[in-house]
Predicted model as a PDB file, atoms N, CA, C, CB and O in Angstrom, pLDDT in the B-factor column:
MODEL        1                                                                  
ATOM      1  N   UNK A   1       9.993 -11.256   1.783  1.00 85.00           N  
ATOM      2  CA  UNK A   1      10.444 -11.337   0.412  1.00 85.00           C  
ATOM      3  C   UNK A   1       9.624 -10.359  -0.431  1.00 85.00           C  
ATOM      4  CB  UNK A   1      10.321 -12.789  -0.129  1.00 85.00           C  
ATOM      5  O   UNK A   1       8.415 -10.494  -0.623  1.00 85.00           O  
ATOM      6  N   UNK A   2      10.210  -9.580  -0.815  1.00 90.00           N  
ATOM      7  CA  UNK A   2       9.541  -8.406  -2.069  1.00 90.00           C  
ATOM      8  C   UNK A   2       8.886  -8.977  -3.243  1.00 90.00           C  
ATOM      9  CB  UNK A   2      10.735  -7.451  -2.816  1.00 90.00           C  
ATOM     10  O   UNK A   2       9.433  -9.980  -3.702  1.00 90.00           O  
ATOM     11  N   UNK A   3       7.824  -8.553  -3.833  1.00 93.00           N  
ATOM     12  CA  UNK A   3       7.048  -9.095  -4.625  1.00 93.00           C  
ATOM     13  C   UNK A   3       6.603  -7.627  -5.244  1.00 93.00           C  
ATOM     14  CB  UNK A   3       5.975 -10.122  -3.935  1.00 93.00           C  
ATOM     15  O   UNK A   3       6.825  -6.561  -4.669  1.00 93.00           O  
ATOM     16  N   UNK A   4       5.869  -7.775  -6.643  1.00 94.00           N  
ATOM     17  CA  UNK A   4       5.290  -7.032  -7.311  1.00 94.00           C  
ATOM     18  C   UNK A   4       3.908  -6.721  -6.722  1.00 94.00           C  
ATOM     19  CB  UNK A   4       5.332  -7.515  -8.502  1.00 94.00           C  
ATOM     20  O   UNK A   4       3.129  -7.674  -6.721  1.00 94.00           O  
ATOM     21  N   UNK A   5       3.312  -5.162  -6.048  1.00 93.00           N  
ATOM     22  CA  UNK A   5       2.095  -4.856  -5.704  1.00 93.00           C  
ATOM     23  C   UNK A   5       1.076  -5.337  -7.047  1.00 93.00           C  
ATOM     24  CB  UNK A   5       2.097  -3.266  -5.306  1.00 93.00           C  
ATOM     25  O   UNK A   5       1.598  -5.276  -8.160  1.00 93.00           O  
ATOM     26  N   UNK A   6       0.063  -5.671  -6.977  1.00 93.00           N  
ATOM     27  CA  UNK A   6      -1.115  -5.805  -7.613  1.00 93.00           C  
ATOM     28  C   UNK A   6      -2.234  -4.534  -8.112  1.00 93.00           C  
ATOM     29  CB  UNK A   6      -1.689  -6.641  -6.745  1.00 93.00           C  
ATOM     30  O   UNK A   6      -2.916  -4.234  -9.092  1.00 93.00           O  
ATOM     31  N   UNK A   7      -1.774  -3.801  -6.118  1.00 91.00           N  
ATOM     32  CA  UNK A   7      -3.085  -2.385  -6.374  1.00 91.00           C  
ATOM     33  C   UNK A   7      -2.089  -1.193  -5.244  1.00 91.00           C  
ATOM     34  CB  UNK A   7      -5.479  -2.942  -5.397  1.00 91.00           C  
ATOM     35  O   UNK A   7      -1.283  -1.236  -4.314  1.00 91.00           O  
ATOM     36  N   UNK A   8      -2.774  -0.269  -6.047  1.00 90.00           N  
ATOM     37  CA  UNK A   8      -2.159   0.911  -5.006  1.00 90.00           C  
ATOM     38  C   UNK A   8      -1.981   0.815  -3.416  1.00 90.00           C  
ATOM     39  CB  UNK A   8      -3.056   2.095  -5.117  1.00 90.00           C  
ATOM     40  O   UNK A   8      -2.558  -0.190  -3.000  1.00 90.00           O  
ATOM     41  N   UNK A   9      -1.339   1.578  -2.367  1.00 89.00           N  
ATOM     42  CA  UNK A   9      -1.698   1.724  -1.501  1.00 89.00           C  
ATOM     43  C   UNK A   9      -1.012   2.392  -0.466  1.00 89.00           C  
ATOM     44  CB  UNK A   9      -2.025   0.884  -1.371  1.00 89.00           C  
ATOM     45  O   UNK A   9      -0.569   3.462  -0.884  1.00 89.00           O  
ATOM     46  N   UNK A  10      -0.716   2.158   0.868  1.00 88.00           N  
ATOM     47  CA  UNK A  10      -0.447   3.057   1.416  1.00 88.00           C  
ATOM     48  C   UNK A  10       0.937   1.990   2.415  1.00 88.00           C  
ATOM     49  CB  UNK A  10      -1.906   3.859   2.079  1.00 88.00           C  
ATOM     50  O   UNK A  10       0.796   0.797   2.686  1.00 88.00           O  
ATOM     51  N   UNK A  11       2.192   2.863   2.795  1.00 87.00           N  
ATOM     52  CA  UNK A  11       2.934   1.834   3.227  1.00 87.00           C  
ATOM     53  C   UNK A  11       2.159   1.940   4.871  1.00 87.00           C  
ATOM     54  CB  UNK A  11       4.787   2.099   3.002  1.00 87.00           C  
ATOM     55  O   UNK A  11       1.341   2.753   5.303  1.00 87.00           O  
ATOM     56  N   UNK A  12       2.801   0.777   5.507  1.00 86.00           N  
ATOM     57  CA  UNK A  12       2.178   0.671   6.639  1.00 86.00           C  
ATOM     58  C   UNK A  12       3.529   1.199   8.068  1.00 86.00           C  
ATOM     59  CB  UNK A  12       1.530  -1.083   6.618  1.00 86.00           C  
ATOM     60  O   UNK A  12       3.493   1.604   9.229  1.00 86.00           O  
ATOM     61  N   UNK A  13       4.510   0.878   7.090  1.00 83.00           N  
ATOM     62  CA  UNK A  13       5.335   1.611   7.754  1.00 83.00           C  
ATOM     63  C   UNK A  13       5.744   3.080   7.950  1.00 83.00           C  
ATOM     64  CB  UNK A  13       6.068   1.169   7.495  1.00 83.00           C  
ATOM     65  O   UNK A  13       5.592   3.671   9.019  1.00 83.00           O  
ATOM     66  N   UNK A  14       6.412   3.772   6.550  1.00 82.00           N  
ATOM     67  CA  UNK A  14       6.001   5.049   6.358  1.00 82.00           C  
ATOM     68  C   UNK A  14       5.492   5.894   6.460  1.00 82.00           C  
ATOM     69  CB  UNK A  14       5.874   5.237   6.018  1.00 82.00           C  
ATOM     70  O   UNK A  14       5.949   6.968   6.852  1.00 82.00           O  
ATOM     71  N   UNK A  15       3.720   5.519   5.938  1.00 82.00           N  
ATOM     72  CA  UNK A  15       2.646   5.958   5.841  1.00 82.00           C  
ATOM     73  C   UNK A  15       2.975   6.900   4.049  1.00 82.00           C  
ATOM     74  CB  UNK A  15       2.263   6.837   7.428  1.00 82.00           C  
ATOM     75  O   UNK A  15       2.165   7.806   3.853  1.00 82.00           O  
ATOM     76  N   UNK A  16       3.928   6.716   3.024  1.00 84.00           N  
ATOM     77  CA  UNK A  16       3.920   6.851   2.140  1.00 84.00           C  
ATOM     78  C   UNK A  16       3.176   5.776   1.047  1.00 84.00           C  
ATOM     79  CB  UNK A  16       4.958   7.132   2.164  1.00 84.00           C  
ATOM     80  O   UNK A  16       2.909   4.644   1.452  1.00 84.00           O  
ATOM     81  N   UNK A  17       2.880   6.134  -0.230  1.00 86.00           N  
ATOM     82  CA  UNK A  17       2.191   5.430  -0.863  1.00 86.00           C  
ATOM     83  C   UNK A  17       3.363   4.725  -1.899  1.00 86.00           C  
ATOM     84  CB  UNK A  17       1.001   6.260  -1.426  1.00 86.00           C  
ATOM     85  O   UNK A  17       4.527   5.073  -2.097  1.00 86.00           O  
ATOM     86  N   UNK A  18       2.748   3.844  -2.348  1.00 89.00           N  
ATOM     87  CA  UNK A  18       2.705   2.756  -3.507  1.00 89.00           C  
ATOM     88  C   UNK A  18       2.009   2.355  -4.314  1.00 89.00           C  
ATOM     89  CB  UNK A  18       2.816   1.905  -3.298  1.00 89.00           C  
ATOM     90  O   UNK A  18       0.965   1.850  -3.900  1.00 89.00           O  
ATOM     91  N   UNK A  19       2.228   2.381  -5.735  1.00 89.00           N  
ATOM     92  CA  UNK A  19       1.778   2.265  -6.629  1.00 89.00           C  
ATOM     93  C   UNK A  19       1.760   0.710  -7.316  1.00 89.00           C  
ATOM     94  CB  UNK A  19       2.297   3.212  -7.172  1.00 89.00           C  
ATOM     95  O   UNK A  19       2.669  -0.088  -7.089  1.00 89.00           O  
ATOM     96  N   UNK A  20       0.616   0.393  -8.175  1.00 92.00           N  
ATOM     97  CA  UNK A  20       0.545  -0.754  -9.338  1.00 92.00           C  
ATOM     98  C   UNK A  20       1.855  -1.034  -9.396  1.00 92.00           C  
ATOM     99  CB  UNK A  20      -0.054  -0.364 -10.854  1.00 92.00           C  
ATOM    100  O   UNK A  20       2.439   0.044  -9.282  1.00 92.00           O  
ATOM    101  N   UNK A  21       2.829  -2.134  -9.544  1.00 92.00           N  
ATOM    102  CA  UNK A  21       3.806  -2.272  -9.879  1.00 92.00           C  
ATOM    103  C   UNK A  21       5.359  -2.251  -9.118  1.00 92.00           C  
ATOM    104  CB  UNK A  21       3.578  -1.626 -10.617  1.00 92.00           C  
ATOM    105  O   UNK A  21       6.448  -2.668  -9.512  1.00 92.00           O  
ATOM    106  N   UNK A  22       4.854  -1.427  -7.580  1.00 91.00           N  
ATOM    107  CA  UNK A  22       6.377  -1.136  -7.313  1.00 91.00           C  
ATOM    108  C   UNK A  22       6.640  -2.598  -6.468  1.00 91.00           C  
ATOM    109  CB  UNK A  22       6.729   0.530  -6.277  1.00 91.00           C  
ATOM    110  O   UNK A  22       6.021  -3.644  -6.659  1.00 91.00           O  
ATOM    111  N   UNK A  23       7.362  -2.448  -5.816  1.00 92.00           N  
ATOM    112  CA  UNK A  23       7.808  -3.597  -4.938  1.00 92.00           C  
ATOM    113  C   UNK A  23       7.828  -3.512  -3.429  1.00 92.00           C  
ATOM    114  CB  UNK A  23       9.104  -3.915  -5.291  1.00 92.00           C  
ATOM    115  O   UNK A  23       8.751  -2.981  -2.812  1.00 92.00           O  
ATOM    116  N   UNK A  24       6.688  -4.103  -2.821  1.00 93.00           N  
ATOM    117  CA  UNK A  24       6.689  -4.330  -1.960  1.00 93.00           C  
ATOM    118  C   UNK A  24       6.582  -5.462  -0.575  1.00 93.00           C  
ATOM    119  CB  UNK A  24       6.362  -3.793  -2.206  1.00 93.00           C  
ATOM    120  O   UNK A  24       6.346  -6.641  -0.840  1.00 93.00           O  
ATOM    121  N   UNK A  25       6.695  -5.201   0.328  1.00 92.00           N  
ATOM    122  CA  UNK A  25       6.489  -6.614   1.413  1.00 92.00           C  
ATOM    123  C   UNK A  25       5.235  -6.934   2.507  1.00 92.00           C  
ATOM    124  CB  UNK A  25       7.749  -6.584   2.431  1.00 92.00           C  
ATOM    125  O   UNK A  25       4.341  -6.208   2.942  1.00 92.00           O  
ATOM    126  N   UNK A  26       5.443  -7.792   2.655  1.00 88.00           N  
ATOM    127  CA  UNK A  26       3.746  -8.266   3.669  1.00 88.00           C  
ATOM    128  C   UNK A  26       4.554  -7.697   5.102  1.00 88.00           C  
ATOM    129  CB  UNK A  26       3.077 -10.737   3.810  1.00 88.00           C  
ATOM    130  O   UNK A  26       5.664  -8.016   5.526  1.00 88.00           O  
ATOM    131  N   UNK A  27       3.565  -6.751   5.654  1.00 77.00           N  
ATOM    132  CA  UNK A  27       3.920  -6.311   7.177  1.00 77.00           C  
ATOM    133  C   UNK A  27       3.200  -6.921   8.222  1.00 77.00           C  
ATOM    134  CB  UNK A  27       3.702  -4.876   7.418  1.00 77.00           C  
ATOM    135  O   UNK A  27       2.251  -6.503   8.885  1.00 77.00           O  
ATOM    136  N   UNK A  28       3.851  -8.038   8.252  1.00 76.00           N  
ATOM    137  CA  UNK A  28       3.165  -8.733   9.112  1.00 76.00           C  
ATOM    138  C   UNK A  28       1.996  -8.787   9.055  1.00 76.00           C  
ATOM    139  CB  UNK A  28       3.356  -8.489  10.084  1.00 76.00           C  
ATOM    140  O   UNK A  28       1.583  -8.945   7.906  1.00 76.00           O  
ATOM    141  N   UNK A  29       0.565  -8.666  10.510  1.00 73.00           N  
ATOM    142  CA  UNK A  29      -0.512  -8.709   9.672  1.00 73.00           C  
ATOM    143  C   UNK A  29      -1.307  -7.637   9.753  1.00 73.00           C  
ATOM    144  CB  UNK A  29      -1.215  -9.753   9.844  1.00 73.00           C  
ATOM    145  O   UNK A  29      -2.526  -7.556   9.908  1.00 73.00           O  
ATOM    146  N   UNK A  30      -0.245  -6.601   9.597  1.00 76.00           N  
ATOM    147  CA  UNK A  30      -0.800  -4.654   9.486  1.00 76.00           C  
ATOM    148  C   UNK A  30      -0.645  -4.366   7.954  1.00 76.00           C  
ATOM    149  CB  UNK A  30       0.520  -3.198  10.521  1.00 76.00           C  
ATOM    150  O   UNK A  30      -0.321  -3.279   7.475  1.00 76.00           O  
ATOM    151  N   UNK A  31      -0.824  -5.093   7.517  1.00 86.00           N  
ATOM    152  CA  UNK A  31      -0.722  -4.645   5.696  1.00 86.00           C  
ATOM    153  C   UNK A  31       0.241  -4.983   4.870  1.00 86.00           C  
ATOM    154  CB  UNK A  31      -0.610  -3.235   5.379  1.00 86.00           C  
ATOM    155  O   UNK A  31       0.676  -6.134   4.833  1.00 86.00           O  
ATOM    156  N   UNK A  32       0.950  -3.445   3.661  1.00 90.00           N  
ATOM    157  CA  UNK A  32       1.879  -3.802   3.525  1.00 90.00           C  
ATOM    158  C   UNK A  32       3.037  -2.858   3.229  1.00 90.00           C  
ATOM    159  CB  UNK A  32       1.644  -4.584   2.856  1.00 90.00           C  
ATOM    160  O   UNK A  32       2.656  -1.691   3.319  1.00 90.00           O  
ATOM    161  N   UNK A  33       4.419  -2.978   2.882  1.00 88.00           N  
ATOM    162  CA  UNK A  33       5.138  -2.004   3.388  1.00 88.00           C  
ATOM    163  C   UNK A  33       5.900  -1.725   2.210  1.00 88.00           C  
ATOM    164  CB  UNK A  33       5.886  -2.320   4.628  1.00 88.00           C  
ATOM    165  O   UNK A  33       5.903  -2.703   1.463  1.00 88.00           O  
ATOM    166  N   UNK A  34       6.701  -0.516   1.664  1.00 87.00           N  
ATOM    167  CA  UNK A  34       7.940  -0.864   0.376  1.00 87.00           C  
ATOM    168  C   UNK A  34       8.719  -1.578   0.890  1.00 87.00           C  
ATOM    169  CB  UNK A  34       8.863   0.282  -0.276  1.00 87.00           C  
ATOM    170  O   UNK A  34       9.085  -1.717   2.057  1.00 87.00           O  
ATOM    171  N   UNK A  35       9.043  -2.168  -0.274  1.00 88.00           N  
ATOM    172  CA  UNK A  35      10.532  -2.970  -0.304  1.00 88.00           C  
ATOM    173  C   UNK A  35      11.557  -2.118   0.671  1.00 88.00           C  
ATOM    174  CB  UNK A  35      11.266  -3.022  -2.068  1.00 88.00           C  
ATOM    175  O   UNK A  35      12.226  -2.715   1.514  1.00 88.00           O  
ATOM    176  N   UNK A  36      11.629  -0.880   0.530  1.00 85.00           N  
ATOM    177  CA  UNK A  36      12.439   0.209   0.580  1.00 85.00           C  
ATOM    178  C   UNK A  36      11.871   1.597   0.545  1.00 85.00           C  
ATOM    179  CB  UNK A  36      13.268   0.077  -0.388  1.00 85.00           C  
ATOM    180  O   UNK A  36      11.705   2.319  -0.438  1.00 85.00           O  
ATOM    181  N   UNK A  37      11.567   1.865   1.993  1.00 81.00           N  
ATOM    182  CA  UNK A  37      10.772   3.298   2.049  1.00 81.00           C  
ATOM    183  C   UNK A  37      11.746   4.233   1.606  1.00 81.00           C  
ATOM    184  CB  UNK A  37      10.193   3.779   3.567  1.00 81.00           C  
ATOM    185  O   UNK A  37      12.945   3.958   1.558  1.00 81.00           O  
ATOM    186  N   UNK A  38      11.342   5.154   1.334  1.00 73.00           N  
ATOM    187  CA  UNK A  38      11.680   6.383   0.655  1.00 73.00           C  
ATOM    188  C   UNK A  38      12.032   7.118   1.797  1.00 73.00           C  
ATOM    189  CB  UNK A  38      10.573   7.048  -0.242  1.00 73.00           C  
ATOM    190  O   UNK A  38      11.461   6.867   2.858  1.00 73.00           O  
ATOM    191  N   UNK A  39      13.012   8.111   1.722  1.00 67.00           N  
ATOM    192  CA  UNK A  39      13.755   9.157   2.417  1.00 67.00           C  
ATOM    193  C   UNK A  39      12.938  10.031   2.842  1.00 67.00           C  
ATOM    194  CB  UNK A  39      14.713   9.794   1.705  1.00 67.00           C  
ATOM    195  O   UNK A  39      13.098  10.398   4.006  1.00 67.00           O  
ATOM    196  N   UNK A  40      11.908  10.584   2.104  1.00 55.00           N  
ATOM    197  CA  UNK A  40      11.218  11.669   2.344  1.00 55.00           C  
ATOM    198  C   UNK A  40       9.388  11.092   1.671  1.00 55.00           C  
ATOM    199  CB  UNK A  40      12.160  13.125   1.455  1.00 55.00           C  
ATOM    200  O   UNK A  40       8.846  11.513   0.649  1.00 55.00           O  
ATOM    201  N   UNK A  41       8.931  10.252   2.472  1.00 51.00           N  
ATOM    202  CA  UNK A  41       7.731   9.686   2.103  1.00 51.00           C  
ATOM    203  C   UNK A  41       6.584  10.810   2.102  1.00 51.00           C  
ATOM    204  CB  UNK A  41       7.428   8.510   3.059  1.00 51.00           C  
ATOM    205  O   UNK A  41       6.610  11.674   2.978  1.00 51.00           O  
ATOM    206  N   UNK A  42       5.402  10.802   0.957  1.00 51.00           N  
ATOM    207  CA  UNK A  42       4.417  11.726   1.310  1.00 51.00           C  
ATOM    208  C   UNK A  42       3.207  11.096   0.873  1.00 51.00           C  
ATOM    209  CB  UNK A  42       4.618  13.092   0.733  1.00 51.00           C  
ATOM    210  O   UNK A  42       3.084  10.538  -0.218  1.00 51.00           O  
ATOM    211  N   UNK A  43       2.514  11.176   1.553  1.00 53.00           N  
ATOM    212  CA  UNK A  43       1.026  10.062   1.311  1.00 53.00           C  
ATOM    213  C   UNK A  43       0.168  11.243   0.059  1.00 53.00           C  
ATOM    214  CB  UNK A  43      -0.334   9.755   3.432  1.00 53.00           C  
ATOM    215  O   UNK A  43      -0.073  12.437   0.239  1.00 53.00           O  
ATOM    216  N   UNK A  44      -0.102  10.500  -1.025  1.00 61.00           N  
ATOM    217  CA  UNK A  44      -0.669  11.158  -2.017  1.00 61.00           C  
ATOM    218  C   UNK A  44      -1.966  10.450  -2.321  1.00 61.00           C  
ATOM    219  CB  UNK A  44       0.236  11.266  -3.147  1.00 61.00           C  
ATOM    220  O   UNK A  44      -2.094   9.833  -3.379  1.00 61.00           O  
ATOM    221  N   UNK A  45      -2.874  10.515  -1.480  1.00 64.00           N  
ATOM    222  CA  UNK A  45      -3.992   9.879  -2.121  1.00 64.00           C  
ATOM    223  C   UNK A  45      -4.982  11.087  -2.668  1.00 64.00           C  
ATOM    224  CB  UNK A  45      -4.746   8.852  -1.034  1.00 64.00           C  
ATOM    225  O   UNK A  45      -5.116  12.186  -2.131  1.00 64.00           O  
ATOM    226  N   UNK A  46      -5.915  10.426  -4.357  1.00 69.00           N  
ATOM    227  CA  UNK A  46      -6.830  11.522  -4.286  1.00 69.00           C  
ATOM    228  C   UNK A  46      -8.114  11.847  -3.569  1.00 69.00           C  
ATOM    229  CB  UNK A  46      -7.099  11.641  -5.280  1.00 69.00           C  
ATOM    230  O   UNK A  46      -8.630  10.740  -3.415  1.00 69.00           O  
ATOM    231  N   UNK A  47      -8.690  12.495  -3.194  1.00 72.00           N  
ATOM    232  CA  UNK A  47     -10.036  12.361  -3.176  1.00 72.00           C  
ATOM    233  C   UNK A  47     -10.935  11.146  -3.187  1.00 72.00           C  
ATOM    234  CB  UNK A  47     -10.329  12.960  -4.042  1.00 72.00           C  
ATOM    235  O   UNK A  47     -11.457  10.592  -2.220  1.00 72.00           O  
ATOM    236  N   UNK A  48     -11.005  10.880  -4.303  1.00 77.00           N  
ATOM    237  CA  UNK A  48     -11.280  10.003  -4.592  1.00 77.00           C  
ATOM    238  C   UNK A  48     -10.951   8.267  -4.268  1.00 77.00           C  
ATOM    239  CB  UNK A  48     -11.158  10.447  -5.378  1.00 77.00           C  
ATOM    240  O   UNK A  48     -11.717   7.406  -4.701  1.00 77.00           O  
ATOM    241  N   UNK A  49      -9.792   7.941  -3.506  1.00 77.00           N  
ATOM    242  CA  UNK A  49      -9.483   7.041  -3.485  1.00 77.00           C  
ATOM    243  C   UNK A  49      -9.957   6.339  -2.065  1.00 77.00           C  
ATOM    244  CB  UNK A  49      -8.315   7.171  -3.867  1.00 77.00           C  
ATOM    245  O   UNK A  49      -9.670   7.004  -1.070  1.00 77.00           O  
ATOM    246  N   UNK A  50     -10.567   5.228  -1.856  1.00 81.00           N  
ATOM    247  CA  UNK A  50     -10.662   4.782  -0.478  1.00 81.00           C  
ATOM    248  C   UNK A  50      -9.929   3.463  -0.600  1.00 81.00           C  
ATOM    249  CB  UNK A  50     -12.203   4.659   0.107  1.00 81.00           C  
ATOM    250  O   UNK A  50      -9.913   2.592  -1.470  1.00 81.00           O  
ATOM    251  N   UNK A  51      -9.065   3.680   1.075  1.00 79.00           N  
ATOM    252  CA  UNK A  51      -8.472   2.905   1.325  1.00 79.00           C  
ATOM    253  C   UNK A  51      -9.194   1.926   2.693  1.00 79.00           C  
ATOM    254  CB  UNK A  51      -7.268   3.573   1.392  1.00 79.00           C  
ATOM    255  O   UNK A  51      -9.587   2.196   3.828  1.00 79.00           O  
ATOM    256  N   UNK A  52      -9.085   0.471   1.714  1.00 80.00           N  
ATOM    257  CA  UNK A  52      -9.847  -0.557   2.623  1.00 80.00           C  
ATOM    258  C   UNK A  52      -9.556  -0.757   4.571  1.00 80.00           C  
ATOM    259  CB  UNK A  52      -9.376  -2.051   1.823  1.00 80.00           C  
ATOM    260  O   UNK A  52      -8.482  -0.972   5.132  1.00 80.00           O  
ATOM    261  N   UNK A  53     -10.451  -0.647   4.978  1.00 80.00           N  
ATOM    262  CA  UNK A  53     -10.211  -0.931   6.593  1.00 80.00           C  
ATOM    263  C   UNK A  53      -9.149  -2.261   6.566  1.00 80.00           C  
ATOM    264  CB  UNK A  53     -11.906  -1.377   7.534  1.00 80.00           C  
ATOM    265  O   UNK A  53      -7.947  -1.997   6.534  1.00 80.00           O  
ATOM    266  N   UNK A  54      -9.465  -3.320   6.575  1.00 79.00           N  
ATOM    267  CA  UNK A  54      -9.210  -4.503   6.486  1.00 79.00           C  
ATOM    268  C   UNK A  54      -7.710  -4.662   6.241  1.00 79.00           C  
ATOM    269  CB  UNK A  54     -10.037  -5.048   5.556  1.00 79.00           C  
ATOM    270  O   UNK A  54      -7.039  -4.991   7.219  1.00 79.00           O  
ATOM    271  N   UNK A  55      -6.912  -4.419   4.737  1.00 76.00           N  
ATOM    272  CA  UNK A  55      -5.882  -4.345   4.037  1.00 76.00           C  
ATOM    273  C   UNK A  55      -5.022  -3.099   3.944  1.00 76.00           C  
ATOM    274  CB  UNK A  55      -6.266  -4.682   2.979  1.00 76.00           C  
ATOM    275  O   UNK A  55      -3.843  -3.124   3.591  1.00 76.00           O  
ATOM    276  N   UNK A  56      -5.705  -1.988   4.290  1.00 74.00           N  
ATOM    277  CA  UNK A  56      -5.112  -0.992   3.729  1.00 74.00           C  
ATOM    278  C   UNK A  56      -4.939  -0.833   2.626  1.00 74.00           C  
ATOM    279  CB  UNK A  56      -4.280  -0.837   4.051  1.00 74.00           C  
ATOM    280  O   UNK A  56      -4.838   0.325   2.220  1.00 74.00           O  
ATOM    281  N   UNK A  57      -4.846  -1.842   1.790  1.00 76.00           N  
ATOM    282  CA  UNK A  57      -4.910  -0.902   0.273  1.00 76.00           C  
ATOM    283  C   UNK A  57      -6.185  -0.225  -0.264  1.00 76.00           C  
ATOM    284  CB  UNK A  57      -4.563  -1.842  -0.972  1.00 76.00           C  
ATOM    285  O   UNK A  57      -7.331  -0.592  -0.007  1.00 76.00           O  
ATOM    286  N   UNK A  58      -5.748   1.062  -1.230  1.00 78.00           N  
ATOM    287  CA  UNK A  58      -6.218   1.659  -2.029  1.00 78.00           C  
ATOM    288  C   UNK A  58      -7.841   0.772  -3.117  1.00 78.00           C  
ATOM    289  CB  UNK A  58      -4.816   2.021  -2.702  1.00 78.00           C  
ATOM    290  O   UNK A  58      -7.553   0.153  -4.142  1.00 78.00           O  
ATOM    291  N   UNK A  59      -9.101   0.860  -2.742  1.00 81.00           N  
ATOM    292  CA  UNK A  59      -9.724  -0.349  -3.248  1.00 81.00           C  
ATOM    293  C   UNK A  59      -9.876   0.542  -4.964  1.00 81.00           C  
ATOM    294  CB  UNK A  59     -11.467  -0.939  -2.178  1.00 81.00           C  
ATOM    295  O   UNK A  59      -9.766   1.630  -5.530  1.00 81.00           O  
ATOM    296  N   UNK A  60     -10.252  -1.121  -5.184  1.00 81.00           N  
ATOM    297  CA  UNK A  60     -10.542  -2.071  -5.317  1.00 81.00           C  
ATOM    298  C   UNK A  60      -9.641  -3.254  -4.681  1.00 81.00           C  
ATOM    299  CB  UNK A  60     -10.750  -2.009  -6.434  1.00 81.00           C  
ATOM    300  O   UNK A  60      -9.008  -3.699  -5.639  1.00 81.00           O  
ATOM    301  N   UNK A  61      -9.243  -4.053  -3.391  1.00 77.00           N  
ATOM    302  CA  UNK A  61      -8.642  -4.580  -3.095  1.00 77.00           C  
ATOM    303  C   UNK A  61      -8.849  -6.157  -3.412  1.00 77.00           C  
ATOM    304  CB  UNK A  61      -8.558  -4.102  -2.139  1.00 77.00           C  
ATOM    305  O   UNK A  61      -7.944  -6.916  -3.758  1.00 77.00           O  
ATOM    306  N   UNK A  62     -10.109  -6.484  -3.243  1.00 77.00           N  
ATOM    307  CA  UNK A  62     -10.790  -8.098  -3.252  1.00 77.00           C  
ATOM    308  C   UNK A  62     -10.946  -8.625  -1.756  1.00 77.00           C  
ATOM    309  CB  UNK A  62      -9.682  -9.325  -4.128  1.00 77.00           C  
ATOM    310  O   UNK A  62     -10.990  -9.834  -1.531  1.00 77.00           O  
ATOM    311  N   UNK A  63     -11.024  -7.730  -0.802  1.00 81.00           N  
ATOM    312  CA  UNK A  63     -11.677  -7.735   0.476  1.00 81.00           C  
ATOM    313  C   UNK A  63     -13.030  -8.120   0.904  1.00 81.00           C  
ATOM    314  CB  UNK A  63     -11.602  -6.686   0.829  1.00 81.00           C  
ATOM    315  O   UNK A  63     -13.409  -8.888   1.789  1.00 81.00           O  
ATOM    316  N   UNK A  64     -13.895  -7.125  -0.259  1.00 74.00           N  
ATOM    317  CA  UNK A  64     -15.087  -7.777  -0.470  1.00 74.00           C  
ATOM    318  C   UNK A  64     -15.910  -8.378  -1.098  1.00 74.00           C  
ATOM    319  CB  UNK A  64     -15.484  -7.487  -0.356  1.00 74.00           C  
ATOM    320  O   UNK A  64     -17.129  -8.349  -1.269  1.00 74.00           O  
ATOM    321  N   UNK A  65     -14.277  -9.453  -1.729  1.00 70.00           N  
ATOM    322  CA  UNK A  65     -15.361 -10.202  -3.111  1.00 70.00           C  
ATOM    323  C   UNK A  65     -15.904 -11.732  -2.086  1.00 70.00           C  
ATOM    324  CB  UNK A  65     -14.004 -10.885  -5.180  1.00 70.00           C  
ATOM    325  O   UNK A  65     -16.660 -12.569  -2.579  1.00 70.00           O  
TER     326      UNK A  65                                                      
ENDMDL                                                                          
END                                                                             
């Protein structure tokens, strides 16, 4: 069931990203996936961004609170 993301991240299917807000689903227990991958997915992370071992998302996740 599709739900509103919380935090950025990366699909687990795709390997395209997702943003605050879009809609996505729990992939089993490899992360998580769009609602609806995109045709032509492209992983845009910056520099700057680390993505959690654990979750795969983009942190700040709450992995290590």
């Amino acid at each position: 069931m599709p739900f509103t993301a919380h935090y950025a991240g990366n699909c687990q299917e795709c390997g395209g990203r997702f943003d605050a807000g879009d809609l996505i689903e729990r992939e089993q227990a490899y992360g998580y996936r769009h609602a609806s991958c995109p045709d032509d997915p492209s992983v845009d992370l910056k520099p700057s961004d680390v993505v959690c071992e654990s979750c795969f998302i983009v942190k700040p996740c709450g992995c290590d609170d």
